[in-house]
MDTraj code that builds the backbone (N, CA, C; nanometers):
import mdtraj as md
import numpy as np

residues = "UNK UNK UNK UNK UNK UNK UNK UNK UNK UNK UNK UNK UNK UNK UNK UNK UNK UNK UNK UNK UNK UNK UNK UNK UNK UNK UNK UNK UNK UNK UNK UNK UNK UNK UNK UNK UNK UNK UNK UNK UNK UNK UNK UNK UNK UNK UNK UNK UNK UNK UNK UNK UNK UNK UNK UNK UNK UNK UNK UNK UNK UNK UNK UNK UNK UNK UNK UNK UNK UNK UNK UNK UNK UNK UNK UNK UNK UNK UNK UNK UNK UNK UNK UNK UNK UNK UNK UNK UNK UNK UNK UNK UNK UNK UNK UNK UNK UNK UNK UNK UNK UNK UNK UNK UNK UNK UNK UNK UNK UNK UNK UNK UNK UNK UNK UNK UNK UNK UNK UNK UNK UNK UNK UNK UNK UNK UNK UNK UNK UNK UNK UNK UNK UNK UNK UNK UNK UNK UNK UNK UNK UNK UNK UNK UNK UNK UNK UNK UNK UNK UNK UNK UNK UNK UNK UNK UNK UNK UNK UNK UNK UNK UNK UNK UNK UNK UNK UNK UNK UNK UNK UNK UNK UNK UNK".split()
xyz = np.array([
    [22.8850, 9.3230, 15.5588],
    [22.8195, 9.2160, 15.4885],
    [22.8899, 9.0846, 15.5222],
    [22.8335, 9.0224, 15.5513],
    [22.8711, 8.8313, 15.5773],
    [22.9205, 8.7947, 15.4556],
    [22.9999, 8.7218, 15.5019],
    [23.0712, 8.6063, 15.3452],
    [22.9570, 8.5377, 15.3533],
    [22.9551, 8.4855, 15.2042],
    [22.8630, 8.3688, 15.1939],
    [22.7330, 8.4065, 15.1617],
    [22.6944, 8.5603, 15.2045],
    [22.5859, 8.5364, 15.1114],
    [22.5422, 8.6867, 14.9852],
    [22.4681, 8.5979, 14.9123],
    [22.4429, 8.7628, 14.8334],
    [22.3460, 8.8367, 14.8598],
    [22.3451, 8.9519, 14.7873],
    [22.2534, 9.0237, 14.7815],
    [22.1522, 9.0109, 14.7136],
    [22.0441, 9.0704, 14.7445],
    [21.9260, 9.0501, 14.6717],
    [21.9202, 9.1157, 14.5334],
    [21.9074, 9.1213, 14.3922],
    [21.9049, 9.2490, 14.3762],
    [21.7424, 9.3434, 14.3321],
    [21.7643, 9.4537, 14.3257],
    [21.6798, 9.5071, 14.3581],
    [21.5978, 9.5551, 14.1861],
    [21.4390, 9.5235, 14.1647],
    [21.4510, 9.5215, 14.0450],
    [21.3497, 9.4558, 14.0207],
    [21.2761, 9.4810, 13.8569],
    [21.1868, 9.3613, 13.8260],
    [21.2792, 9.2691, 13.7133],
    [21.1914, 9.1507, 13.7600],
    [21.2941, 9.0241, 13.6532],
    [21.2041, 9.0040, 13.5395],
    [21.2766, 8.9679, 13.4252],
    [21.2082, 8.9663, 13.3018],
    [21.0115, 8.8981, 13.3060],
    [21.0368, 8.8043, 13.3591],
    [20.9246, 8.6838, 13.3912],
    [20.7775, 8.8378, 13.4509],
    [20.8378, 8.8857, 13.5502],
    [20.7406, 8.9702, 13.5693],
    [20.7239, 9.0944, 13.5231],
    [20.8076, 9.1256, 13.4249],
    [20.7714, 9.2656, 13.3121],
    [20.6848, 9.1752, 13.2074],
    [20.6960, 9.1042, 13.1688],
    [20.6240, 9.0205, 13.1089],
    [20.4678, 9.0060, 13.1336],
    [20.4768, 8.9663, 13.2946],
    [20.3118, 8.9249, 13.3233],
    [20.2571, 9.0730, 13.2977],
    [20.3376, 9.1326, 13.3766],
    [20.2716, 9.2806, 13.3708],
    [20.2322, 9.3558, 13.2707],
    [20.2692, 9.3020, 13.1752],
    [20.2504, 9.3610, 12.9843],
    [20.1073, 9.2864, 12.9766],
    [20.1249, 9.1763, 12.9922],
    [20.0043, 9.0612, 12.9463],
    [19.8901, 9.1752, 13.0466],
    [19.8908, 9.1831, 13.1981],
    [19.7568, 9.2225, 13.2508],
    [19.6995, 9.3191, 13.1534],
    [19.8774, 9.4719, 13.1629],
    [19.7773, 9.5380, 13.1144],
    [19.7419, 9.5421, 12.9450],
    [19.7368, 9.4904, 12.8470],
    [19.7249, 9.4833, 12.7674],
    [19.5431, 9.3801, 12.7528],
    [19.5352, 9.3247, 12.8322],
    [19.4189, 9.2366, 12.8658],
    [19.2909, 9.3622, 12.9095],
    [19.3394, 9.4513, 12.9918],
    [19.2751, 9.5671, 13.0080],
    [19.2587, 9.6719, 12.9601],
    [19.3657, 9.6929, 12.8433],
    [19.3281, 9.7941, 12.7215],
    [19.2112, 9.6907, 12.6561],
    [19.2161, 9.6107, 12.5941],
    [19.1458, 9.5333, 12.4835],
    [19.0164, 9.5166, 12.5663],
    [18.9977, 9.5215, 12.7034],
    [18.8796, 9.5122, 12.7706],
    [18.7852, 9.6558, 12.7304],
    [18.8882, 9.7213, 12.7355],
    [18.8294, 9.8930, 12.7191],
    [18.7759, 9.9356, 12.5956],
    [18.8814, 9.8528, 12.5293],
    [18.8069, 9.9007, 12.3527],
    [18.7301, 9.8312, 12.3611],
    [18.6870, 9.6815, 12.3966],
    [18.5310, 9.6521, 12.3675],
    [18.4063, 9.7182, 12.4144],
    [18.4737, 9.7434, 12.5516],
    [18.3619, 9.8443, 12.5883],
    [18.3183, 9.9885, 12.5482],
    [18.4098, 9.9978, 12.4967],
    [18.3752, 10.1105, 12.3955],
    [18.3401, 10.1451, 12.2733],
    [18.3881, 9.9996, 12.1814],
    [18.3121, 9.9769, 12.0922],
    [18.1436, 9.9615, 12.1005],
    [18.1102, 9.8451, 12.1922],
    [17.9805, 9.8643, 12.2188],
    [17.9290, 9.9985, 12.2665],
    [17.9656, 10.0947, 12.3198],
    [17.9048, 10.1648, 12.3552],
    [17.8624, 10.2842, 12.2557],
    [17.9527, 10.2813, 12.1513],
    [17.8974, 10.3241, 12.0427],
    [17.8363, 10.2672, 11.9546],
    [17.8326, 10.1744, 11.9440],
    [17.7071, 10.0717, 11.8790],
    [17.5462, 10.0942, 11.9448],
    [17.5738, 10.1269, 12.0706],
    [17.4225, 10.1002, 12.1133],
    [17.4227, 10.2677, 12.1055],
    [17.4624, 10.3721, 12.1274],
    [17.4206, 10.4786, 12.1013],
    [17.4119, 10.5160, 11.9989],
    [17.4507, 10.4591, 11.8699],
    [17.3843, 10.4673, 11.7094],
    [17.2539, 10.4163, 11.7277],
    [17.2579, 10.2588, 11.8235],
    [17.1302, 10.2311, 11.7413],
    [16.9983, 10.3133, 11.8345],
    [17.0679, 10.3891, 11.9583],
    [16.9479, 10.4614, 12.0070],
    [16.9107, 10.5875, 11.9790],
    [17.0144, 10.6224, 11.8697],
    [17.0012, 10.7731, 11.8106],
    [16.9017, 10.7307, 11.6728],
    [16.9029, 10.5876, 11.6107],
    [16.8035, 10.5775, 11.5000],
    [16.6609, 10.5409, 11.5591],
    [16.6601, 10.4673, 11.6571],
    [16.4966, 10.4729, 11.7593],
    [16.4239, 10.6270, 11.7757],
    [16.5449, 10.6802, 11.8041],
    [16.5145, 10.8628, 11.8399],
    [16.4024, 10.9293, 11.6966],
    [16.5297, 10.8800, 11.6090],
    [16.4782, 10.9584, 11.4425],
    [16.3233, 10.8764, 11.4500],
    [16.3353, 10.7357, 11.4556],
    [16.1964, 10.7086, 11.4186],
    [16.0611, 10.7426, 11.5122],
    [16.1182, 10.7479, 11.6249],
    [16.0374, 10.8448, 11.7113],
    [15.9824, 10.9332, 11.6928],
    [16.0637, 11.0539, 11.6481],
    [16.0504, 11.1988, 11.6154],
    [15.9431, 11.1679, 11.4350],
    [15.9971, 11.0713, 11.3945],
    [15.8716, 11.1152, 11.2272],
    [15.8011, 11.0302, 11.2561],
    [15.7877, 10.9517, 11.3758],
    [15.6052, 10.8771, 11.3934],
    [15.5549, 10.9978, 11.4531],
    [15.5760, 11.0898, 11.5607],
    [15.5302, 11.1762, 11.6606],
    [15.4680, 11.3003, 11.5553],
    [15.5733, 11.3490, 11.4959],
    [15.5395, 11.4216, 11.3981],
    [15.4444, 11.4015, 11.2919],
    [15.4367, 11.2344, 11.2302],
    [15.3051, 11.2389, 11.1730],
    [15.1635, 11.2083, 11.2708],
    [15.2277, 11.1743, 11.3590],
    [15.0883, 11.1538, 11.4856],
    [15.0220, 11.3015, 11.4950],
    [15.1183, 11.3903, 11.4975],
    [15.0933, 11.5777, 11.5640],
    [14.9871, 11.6301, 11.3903],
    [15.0550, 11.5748, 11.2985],
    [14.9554, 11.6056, 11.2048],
    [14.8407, 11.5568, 11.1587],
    [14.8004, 11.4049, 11.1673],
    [14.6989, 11.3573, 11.1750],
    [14.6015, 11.4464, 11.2644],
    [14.6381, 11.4480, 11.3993],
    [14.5442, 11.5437, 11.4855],
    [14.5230, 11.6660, 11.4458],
    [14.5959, 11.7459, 11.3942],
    [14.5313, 11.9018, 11.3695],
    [14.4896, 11.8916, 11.2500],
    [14.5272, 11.7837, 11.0969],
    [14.3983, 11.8023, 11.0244],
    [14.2562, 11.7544, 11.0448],
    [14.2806, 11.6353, 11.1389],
    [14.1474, 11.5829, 11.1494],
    [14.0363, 11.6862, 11.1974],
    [14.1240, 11.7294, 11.3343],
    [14.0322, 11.8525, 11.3965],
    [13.9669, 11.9394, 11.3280],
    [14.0916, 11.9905, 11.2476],
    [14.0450, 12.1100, 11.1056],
    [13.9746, 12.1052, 11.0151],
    [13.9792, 11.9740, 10.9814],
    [13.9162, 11.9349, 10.8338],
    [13.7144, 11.9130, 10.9402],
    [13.7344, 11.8243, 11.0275],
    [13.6142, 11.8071, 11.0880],
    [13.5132, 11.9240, 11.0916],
    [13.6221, 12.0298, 11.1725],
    [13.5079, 12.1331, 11.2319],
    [13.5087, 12.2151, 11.0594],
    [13.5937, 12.2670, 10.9772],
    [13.5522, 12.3201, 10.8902],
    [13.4816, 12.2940, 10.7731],
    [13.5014, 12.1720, 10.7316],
    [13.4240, 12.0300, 10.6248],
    [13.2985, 12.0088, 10.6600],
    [13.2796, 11.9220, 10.7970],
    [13.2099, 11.8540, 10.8561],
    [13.2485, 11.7303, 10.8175],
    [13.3481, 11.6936, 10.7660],
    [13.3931, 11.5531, 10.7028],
    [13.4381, 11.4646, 10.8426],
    [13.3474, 11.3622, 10.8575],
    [13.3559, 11.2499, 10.9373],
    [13.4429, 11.1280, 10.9010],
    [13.4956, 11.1064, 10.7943],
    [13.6109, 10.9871, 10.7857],
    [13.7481, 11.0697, 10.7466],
    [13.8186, 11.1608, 10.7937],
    [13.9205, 11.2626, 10.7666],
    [14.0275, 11.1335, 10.8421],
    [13.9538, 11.0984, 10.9354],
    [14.0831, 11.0067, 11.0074],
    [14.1085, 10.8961, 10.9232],
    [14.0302, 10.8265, 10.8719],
    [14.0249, 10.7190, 10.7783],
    [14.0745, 10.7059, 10.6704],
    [14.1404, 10.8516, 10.6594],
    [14.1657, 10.8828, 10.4503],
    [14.3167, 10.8988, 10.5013],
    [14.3598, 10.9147, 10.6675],
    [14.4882, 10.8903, 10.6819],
    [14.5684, 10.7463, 10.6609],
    [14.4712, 10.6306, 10.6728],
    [14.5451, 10.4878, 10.6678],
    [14.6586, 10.4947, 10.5423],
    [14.7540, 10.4186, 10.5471],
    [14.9011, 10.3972, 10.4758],
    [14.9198, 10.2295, 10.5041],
    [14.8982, 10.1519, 10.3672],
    [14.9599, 10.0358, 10.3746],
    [15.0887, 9.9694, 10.3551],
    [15.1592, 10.0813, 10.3265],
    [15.2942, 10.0709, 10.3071],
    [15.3160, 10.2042, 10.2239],
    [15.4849, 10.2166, 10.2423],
    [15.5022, 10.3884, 10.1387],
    [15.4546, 10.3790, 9.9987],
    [15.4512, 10.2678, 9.9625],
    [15.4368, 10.2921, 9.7908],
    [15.3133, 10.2947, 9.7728],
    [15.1986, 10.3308, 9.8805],
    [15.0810, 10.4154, 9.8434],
    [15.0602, 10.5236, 9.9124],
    [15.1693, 10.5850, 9.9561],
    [15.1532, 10.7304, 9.9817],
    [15.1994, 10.8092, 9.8662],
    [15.0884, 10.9232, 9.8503],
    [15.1684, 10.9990, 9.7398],
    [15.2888, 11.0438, 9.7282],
    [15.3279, 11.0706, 9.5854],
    [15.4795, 11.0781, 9.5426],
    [15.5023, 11.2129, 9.5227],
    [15.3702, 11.3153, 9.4948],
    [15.4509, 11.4493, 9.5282],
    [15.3083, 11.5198, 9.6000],
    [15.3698, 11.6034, 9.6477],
    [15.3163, 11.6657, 9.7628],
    [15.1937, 11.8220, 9.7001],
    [15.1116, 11.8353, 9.8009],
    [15.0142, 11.9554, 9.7714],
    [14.9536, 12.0210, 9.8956],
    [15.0552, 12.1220, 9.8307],
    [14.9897, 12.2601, 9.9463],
    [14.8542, 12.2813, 9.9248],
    [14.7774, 12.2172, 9.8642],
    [14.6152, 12.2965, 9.9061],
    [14.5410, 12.1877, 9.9751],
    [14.6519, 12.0666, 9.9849],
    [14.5685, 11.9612, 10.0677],
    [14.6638, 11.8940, 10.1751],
    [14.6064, 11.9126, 10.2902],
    [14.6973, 11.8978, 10.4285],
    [14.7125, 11.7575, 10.4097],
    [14.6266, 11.6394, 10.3941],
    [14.6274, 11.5015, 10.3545],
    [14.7395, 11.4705, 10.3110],
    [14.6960, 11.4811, 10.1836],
    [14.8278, 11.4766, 10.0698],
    [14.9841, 11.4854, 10.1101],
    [14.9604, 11.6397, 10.1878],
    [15.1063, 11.7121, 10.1608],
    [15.1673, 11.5756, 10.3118],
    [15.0432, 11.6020, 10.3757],
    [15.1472, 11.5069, 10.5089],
    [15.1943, 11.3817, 10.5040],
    [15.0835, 11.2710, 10.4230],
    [15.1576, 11.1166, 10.3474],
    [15.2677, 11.1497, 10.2985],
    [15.2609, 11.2420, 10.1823],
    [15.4092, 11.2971, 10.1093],
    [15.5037, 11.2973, 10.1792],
    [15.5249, 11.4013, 10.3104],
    [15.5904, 11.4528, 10.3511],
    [15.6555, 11.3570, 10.4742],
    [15.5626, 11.2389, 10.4819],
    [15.5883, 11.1079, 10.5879],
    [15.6409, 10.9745, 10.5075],
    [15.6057, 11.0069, 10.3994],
    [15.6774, 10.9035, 10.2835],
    [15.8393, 10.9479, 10.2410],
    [15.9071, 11.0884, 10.2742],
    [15.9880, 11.1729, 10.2200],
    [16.0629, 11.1251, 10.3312],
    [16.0305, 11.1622, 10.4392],
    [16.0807, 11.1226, 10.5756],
    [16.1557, 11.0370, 10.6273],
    [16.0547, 10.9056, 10.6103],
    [16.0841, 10.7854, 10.6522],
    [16.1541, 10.7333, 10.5147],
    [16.1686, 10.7641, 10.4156],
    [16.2734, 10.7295, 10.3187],
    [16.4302, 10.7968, 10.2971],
    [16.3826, 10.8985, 10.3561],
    [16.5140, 10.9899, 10.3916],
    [16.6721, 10.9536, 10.5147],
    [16.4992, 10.9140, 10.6348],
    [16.5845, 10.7875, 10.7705],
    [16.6118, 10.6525, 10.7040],
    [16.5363, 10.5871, 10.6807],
    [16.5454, 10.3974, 10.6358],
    [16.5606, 10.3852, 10.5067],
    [16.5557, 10.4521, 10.3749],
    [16.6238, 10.4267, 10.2614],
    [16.4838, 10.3349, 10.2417],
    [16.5035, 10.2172, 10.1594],
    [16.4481, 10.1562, 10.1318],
    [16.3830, 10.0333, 10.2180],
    [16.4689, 9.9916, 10.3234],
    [16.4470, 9.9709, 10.4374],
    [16.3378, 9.9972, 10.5264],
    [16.2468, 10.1367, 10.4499],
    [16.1242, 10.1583, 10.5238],
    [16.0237, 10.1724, 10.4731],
    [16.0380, 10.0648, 10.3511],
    [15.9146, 10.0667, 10.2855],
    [15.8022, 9.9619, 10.3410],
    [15.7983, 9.9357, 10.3988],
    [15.6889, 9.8458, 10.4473],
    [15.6271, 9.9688, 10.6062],
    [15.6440, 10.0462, 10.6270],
    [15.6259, 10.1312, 10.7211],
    [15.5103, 10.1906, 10.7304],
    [15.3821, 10.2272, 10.7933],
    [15.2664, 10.2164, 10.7475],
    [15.1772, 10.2525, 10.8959],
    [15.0511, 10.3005, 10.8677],
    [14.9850, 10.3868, 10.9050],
    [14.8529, 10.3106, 10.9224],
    [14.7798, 10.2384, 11.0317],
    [14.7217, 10.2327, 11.0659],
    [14.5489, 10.2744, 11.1573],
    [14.4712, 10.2794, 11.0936],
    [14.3587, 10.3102, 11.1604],
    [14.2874, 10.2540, 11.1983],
    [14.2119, 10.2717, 11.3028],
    [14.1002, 10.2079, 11.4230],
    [14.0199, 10.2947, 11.4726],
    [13.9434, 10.3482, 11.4014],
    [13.8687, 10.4971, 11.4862],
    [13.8491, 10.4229, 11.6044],
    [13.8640, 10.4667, 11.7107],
    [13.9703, 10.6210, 11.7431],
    [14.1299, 10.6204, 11.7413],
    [14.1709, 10.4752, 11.7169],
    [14.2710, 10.4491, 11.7339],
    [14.4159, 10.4587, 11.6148],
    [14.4864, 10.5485, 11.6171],
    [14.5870, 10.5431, 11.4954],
    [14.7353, 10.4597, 11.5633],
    [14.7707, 10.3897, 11.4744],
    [14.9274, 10.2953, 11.5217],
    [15.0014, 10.3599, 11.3663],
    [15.0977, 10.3919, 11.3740],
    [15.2172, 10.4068, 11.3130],
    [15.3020, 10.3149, 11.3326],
    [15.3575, 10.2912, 11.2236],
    [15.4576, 10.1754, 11.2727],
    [15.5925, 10.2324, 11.1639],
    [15.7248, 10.2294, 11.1833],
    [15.8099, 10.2678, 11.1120],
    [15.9159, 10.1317, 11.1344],
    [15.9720, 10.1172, 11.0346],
    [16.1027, 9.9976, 10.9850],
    [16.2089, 10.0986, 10.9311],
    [16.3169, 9.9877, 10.9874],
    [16.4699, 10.0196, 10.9446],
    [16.5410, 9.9432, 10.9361],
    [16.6706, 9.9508, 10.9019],
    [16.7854, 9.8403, 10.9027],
    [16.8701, 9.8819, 10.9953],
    [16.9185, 9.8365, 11.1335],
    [16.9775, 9.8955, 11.2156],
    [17.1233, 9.7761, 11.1893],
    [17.1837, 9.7975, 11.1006],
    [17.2862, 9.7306, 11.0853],
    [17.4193, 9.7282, 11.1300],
    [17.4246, 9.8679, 11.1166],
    [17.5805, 9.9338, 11.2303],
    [17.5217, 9.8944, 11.3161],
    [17.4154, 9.8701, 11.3971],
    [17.4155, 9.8623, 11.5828],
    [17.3981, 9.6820, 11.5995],
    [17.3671, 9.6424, 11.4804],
    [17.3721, 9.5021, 11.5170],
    [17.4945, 9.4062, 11.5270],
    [17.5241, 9.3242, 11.6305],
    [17.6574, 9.2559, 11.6790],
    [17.6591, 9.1412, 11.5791],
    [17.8168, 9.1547, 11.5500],
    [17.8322, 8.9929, 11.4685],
    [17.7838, 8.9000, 11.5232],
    [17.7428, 8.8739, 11.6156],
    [17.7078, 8.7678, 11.6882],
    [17.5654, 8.7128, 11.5974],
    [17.4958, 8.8332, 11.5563],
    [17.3457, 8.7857, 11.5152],
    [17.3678, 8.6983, 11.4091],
    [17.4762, 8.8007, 11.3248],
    [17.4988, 8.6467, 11.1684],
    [17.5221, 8.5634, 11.2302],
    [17.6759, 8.5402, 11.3092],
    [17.6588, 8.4244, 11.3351],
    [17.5865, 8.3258, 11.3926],
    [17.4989, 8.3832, 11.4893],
    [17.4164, 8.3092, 11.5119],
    [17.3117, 8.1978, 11.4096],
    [17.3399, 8.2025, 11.2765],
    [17.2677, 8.1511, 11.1791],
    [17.1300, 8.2975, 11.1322],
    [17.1423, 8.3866, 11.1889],
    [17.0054, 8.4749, 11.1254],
    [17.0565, 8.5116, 11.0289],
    [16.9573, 8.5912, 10.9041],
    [16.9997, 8.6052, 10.8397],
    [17.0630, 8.7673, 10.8435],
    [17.0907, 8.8796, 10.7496],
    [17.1508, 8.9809, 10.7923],
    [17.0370, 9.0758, 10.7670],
    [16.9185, 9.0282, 10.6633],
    [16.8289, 9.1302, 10.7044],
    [16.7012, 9.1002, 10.8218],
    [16.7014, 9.0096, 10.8642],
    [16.6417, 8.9592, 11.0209],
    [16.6874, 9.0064, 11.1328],
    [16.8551, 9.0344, 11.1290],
    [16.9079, 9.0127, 11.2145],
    [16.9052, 9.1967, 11.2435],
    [16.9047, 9.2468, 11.1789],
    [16.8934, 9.3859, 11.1713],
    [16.7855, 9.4598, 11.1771],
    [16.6860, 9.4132, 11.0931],
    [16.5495, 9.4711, 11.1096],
    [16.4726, 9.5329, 11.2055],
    [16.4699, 9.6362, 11.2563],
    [16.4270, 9.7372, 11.3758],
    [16.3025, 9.7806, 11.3427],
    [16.1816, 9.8169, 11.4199],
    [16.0675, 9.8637, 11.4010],
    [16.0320, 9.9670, 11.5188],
    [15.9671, 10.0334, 11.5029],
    [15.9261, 10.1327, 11.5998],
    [15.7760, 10.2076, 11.6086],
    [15.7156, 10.1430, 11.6556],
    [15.5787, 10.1596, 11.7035],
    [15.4951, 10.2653, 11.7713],
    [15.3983, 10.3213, 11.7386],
    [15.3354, 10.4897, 11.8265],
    [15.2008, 10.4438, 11.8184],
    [15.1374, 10.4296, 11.9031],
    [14.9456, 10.4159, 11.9423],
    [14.8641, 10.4991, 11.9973],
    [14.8074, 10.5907, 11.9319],
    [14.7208, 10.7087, 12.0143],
    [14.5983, 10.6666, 11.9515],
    [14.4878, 10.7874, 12.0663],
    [14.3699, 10.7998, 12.0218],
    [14.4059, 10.9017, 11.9529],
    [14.2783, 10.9468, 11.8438],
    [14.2755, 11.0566, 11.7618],
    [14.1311, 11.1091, 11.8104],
    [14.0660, 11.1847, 11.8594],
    [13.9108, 11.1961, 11.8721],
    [13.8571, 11.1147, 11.9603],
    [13.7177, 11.0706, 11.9565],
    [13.6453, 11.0286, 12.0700],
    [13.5534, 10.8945, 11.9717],
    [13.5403, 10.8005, 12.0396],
    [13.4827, 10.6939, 12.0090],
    [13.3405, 10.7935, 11.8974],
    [13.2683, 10.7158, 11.8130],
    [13.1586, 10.7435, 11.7201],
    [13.0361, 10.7026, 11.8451],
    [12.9386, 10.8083, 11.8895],
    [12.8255, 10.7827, 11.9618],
    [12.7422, 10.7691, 11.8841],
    [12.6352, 10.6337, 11.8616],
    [12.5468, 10.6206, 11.7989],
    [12.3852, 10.6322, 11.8707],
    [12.3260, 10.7091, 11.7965],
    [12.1866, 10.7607, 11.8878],
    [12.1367, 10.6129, 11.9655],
])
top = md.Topology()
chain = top.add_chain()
for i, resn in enumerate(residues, 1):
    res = top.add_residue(resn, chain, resSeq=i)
    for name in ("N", "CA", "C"):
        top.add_atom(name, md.element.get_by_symbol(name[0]), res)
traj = md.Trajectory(xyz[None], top)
């Protein structure tokens, strides 16, 4: 070794254990957000699912009483006696000797069971031939602080709906 000079030494210096804390710590906190969101949006696509499944399900029953009631009745407005203007005129308890009945009931039970109160405006539409279901919720766990702050309010900002449009039958042929 030469006089005069030193050695290097070998090693990290405080300054860069330091930065190196800061990156990775910048990249944990990157991770939990992304993972926070990612369970946020798979709540709120597991409550789209539920309202899916009890529009589909009252869609699947509208069709086999109408069919049933048609060919065995001969009753021509069976589709019509399905309309729902909101839950608080679907019946409140249910009857096995009437498929009608028991299925409002049982779609009023439903959608209060998923959305609480939250799905009372949820409602059943007719258009011979055309039926729309429409179901409401409060998707509040999946909604980002961002929406309050944005100035909305918290039940705006949350409010989820979920929509189903089929035919039921065949247009009315008039002679």
């Amino acid at each position: 070794m030469r006089k005069g000079c030193k050695r290097r030494q070998k090693g990290m210096t405080l300054i860069e254990v330091l930065v190196s804390v800061l990156i990775l710590a910048i990249g944990i906190l990157g991770a939990a957000a992304i993972q926070l969101n990612a369970l946020k949006y798979t709540d709120s696509s597991a409550m789209t699912s539920q309202a899916s499944f009890i529009a589909y399900d009252m869609m699947d029953r509208i069709r086999a009483n109408v069919d049933g009631n048609a060919v065995a009745n001969g009753a021509a407005s069976v589709l019509g006696s399905y309309a729902l203007g909101s839950l608080a005129s679907a019946p409140t308890a249910g009857n096995l000797n009437d498929a009608r009945v028991q299925d409002l009931f049982d779609f009023r039970t439903n959608v209060t069971a998923f959305a609480g109160t939250d799905g009372a405006n949820s409602k059943i539409v007719i258009n011979p031939p055309e039926v729309t279901i429409t179901i409401y919720w409060n998707d509040a766990r999946a909604a980002g602080a961002s929406d309050v702050a944005l100035s909305a309010s918290a039940a705006s900002a949350t409010q989820r709906s979920f929509e189903l449009k089929s035919r039921v039958g065949v247009n009315a042929v008039t002679p």
